[in-house]
N, C-alpha and C positions, 0 to 999 in steps of 0.2 A: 288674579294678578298676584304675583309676588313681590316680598318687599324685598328693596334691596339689601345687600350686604353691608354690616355698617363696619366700616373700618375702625383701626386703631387709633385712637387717638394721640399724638405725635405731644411727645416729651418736650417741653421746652429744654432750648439752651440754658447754660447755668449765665449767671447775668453777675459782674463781676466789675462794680461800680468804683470808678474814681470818682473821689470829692475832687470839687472845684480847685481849693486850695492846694488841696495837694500836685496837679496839674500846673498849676501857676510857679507851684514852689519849681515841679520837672521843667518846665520853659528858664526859668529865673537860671537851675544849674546849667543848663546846654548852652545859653546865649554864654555863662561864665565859663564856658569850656572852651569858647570859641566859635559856637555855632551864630548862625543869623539869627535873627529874630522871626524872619519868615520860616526856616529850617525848625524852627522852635514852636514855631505856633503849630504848621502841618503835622509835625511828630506827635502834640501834647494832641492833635484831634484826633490822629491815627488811633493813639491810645486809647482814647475816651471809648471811639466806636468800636474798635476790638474787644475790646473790654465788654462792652455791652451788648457785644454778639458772643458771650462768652467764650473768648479768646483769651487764654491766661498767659501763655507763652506764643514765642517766635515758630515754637515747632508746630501750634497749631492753624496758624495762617493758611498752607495751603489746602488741607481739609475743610477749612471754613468757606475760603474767601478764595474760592477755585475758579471762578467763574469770570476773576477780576485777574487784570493783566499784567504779566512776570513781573513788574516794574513799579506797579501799584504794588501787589506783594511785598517786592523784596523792601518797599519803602517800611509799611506795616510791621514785618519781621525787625527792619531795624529801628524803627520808633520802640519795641517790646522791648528788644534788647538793650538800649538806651535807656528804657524805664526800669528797667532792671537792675543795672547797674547803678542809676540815680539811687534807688530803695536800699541798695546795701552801703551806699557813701552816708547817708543820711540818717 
């Protein structure tokens, strides 16, 4: 018998953590931009999870998160770019 071939073992994503607070503060600014509070919370969770599938920007959404649908994306993409724009007011 032969053994098998052992594969490579598969890099993690880089993992690219919002604190709590800081997410609370990104909700706090959108609802004072205008946004809902429902728009506010989806974004600040969009971000948490991108974030944590090591998604640092909007350009890397659909390499990531390809498998999820145009509409889901383009939400993700604009919650990034939202959190982006928060980072440099603040």
């Amino acid at each position: 018998m032969s053994t098998p071939a052992l594969s490579r073992p598969r890099r993690p994503a880089p993992v690219f953590i919002v604190d709590a607070a800081e997410l609370s503060r990104f909700r706090t600014w959108l609802v004072g931009r205008g946004y809902s509070d429902h728009t506010a919370g989806t974004w600040a969770r969009a971000v948490r999870l991108a974030r944590a599938a090591g998604i640092e920007s909007d350009a890397d959404v659909d390499a990531r998160f390809g498998a999820l649908r145009q509409d889901t994306r383009t939400s993700y993409r604009t919650a990034l770019r939202e959190f982006n724009r928060f980072r440099e007011a603040v």
